[in-house]
C-alpha positions as CSV (number, residue, x, y, z in Angstrom):
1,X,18.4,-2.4,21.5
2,X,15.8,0.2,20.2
3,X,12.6,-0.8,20.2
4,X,9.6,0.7,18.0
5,X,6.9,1.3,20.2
6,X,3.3,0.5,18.6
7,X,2.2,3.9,19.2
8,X,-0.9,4.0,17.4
9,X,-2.5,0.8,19.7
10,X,-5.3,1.8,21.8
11,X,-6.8,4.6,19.2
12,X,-6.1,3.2,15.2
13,X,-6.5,-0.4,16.3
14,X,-6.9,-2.2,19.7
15,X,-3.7,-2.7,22.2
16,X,-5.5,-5.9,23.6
17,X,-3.8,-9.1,22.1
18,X,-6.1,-11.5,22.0
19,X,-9.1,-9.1,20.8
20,X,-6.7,-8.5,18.0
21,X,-5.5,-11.4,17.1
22,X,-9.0,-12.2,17.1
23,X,-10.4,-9.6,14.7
24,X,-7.2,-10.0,12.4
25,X,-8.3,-13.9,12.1
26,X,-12.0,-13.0,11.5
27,X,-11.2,-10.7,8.9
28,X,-8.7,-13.3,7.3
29,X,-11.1,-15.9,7.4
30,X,-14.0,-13.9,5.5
31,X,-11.6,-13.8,2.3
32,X,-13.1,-16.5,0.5
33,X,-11.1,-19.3,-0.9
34,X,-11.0,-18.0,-4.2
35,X,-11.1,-14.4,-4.7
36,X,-12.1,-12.2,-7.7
37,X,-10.1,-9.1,-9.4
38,X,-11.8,-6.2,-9.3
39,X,-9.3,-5.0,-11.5
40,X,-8.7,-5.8,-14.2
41,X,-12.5,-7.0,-13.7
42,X,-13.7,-10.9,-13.5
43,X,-11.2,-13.2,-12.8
44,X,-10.4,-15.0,-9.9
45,X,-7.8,-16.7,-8.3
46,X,-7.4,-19.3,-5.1
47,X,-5.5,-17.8,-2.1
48,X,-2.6,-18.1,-1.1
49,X,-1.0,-16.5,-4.7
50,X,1.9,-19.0,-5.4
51,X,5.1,-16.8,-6.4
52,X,4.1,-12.9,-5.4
53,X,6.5,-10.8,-4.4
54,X,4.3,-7.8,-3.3
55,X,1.3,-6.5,-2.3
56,X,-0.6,-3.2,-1.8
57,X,-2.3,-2.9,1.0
58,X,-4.3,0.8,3.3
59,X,-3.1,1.9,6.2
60,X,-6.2,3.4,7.8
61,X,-7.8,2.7,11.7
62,X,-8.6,-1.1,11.5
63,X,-12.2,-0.5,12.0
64,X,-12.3,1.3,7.7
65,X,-9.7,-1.3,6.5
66,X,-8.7,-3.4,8.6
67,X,-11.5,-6.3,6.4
68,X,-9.8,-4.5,3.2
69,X,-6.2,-5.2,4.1
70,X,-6.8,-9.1,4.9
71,X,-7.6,-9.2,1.1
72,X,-3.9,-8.4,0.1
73,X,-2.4,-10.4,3.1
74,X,-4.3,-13.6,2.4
75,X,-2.8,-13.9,-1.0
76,X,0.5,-13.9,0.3
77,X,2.4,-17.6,0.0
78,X,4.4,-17.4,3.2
79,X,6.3,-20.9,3.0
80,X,9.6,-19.0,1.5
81,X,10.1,-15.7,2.5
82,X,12.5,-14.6,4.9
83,X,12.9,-11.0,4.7
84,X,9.6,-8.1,4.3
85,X,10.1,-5.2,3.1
86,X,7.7,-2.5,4.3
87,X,7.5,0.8,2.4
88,X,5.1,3.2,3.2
89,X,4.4,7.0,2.7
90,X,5.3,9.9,5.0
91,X,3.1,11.9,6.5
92,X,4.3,14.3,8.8
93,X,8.1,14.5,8.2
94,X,8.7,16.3,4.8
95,X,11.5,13.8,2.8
96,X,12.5,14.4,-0.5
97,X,14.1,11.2,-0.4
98,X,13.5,7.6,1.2
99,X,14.4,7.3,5.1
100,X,15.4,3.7,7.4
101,X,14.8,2.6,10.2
102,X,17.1,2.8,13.5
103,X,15.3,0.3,15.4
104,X,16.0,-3.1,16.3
105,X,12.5,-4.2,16.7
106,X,9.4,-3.4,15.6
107,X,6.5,-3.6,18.7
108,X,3.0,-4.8,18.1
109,X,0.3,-6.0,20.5
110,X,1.2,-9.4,19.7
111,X,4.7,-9.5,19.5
112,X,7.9,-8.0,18.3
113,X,9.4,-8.2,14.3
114,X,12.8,-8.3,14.4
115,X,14.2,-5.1,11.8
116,X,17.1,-6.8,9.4
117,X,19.8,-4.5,10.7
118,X,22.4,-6.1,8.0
119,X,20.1,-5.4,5.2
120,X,19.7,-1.7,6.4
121,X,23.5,-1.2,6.6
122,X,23.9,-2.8,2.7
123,X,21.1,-0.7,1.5
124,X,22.5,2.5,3.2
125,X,26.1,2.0,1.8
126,X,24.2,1.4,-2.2
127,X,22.3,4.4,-1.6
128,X,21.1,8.2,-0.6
129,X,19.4,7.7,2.0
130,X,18.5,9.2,5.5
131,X,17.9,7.7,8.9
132,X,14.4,8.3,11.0
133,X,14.9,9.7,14.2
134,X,12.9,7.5,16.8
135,X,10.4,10.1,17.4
136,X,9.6,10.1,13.4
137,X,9.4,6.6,13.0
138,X,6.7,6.3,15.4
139,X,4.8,9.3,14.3
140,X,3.9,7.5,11.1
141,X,1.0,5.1,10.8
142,X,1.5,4.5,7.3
143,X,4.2,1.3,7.8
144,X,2.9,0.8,11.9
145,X,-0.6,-0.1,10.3
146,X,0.9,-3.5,8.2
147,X,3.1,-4.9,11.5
148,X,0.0,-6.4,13.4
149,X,-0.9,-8.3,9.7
150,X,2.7,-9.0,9.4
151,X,3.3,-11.0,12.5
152,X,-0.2,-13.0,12.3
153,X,0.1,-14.2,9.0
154,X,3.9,-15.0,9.9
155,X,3.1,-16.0,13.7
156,X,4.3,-19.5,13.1
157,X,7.4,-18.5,11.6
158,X,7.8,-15.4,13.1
159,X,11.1,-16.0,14.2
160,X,12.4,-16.7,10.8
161,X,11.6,-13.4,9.3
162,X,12.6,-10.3,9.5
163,X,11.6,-7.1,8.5
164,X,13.3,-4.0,6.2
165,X,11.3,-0.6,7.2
166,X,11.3,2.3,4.4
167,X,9.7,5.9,4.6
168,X,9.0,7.2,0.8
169,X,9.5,10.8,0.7
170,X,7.7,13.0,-1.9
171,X,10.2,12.0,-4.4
172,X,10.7,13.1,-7.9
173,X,9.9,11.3,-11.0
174,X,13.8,10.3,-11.6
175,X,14.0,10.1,-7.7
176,X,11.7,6.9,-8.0
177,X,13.5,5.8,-10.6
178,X,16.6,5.9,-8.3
179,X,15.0,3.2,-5.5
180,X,13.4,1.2,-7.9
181,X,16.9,0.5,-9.6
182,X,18.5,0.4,-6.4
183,X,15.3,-2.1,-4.8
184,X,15.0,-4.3,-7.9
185,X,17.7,-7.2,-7.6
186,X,15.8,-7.2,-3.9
187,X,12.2,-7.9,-5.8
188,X,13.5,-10.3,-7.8
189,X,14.6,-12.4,-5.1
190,X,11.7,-15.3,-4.6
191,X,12.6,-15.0,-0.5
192,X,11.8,-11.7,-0.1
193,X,8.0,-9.7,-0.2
194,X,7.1,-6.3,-0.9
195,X,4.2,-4.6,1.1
196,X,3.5,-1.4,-0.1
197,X,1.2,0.9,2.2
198,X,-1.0,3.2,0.3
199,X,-4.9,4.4,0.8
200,X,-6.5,5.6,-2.1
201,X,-8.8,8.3,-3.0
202,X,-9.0,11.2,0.3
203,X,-12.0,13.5,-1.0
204,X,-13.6,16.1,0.4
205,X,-12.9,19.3,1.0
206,X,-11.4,18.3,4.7
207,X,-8.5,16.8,2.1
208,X,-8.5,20.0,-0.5
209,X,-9.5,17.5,-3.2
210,X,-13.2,18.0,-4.7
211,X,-12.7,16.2,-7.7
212,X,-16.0,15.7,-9.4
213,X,-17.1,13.9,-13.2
214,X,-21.3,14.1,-13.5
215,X,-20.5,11.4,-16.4
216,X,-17.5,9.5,-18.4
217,X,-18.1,12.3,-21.7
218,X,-17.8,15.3,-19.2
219,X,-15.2,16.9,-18.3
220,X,-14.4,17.2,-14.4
221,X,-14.6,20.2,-12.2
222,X,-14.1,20.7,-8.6
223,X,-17.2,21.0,-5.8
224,X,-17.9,23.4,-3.4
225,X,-19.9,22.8,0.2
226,X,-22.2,24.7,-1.8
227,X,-23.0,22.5,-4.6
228,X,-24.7,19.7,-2.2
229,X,-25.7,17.1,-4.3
230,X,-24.7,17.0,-7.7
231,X,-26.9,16.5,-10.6
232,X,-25.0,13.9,-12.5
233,X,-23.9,10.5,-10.7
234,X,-23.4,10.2,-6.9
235,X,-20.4,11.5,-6.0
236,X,-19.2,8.3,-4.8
237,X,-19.2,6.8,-8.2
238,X,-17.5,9.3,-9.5
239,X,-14.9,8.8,-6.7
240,X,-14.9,5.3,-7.6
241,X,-14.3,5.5,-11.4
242,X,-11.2,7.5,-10.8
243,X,-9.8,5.1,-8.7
244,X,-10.8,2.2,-10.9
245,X,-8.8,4.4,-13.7
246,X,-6.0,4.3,-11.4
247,X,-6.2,0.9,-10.4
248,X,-5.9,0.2,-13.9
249,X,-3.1,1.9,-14.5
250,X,-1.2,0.6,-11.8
251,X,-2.3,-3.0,-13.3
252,X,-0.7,-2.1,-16.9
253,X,2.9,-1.8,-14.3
254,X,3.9,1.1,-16.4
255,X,5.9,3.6,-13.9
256,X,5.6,6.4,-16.8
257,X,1.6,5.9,-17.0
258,X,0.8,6.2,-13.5
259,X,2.8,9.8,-13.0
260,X,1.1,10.5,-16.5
261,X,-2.2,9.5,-14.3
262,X,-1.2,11.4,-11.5
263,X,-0.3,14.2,-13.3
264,X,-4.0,14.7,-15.0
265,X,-5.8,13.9,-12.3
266,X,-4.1,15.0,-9.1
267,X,-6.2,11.6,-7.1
268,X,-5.1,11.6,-3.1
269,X,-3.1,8.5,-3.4
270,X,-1.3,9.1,-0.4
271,X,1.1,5.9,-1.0
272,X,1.5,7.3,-4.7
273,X,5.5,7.2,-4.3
274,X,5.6,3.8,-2.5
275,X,3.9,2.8,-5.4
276,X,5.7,4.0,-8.4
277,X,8.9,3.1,-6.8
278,X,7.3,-0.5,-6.7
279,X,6.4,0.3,-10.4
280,X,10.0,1.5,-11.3
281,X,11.4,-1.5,-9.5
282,X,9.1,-3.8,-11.8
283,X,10.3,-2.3,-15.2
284,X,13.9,-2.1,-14.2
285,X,13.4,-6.2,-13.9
286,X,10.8,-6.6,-16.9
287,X,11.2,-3.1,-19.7
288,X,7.6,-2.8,-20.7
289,X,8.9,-3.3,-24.5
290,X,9.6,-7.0,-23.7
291,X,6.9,-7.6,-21.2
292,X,4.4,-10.6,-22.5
293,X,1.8,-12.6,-21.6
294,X,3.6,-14.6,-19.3
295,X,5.7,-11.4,-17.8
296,X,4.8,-10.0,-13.8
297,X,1.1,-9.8,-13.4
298,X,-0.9,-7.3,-10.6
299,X,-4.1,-7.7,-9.9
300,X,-6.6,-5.6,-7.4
301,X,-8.9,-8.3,-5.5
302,X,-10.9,-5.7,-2.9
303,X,-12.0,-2.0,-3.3
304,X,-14.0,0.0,-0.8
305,X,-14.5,3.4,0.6
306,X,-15.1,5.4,4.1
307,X,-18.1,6.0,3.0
308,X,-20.6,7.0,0.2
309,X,-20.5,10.5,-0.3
310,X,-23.8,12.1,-1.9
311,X,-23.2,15.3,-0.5
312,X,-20.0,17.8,-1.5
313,X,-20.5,18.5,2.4
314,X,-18.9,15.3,3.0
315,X,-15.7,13.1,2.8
316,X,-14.5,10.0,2.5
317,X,-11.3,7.9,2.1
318,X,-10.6,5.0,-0.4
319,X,-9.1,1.7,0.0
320,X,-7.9,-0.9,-2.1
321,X,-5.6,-4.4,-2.1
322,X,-3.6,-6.0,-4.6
323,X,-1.2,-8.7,-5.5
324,X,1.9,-8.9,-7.8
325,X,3.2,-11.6,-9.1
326,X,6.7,-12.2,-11.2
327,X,7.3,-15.2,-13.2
328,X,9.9,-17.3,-11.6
């Protein structure tokens, strides 16, 4: 048996159980009943979401998202899935493909998650794939940030799930493609949930991205520490309306528009493959030339940032949750 150890407890988010457990439950209970899209903008709908099959969720130290991320877990409907799957971004181990897990077990402060060993073995013999090495599984935060949410929200059936770790390389347009096909008949199953691990927006010049529009009929340019503050709008709005465009793009679950996105803006969305391979996934099931009205559905229900940056001197990081949801 090889065990995950929660390696990030103690400095990203607490290592004592029951002051955990207790800020996860806070932070659940403040989503209200029902919540409202952000985007698209105005609706609203009662939590739990009856039939998703994913959500999007940050991975960043629980005290910047950790009231965020309850947003996308509270709409989860956990009475019939048996299976997670977890796919999150790498950050320090370069991958131009998708990696699995060789643990048995997932560790958090409040318990283990038992890692569907069978499932890893089918999806490894479908596939191109490559194996993390202990030592690289633990390194990243970007799926260890979701397993303390996992195991409270499925703490009474904890037993009867189990979970299906994947590290998304930088991958190539056609690369995405690849997993989506490959992960699609897996989305489509009503028993199994999606999480998808992704902060938004990283700006500042601490991240190499100064992206910066004074208003919607300008065109963008990049700050300097020197600028300071900006003539045009805050620097946080302007943060904010590129996100919201790609929010909205994410939301139309077109896999070609959100590279094309990606592409002209070049927004720090470090979950950007997770994403699209969740994106490829969707219009392998549901081509965008027959998708309706009553076709798959994603919705944003909380945005929020680091902080609001005024100043090109400073920096900030982006967060969002969504939901998707596929017709039966």
């Amino acid at each position: 048996m090889t065990v995950r150890q929660a390696t990030h407890a103690g400095s990203w988010y607490t290592d004592d159980r029951e002051q955990l457990d207790y800020e996860l439950q806070q932070w659940l209970d403040n989503v209200p009943e029902q919540v409202t899209e952000v985007i698209p903008v105005g609706d609203s709908c009662p939590v739990p979401v009856k039939g998703i099959r994913a959500i999007i969720g940050p991975h960043a130290g629980f005290s910047y998202s950790g009231a965020n991320a309850a947003y996308g877990y509270k709409c989860i409907d956990t009475q019939n899935i048996k299976r997670v799957f977890l796919l999150g971004p790498s950050h320090h181990a370069y991958l131009k493909t998708c990696a699995l897990s060789q643990c048995t077990e997932y560790s958090t402060p409040l318990g283990n998650i038992r890692v569907d060993q069978e499932l890893v073995q089918e999806l490894q013999d479908k596939g191109e794939w490559r194996l993390m090495s202990t030592r690289v599984d633990q390194d990243e935060h970007s799926l260890e940030m979701h397993l303390p949410y996992i195991y409270k929200v499925f703490e009474s059936r904890i037993e009867q799930i189990s979970l299906v770790p994947i590290m998304v390389g930088s991958l190539a347009f056609e690369t995405e493609q690849k997993y989506g096909k490959l992960l699609a008949p897996y989305l489509a199953d009503p028993e199994n949930l999606f999480i998808i691990s992704s902060d938004f927006c990283h700006w500042g010049s601490r991240f190499g991205y100064t992206y910066y529009q004074s208003s919607e009929d300008n065109q963008p340019c990049d700050l300097s520490a020197r600028d300071g503050r900006p003539n045009g709008v805050p620097i946080w709005e302007s943060i904010q309306r590129l996100d919201s465009e790609g929010m909205d793009v994410i939301t139309q679950l077109d896999h070609v528009m959100f590279r094309e996105y990606l592409d002209d803006t070049s927004n720090t969305i470090c979950g950007n493959h997770p994403i699209s391979v969740l994106l490829a996934a969707v219009n392998h099931l549901y081509p965008k030339d027959v998708q309706n009205r009553d076709g798959p559905r994603l919705r944003f229900v909380k945005y929020d940032q680091s902080s609001k940056v005024c100043s090109a001197k400073d920096s900030s990081v982006s967060y969002a949750s969504a939901y998707l949801w596929l017709p039966c």
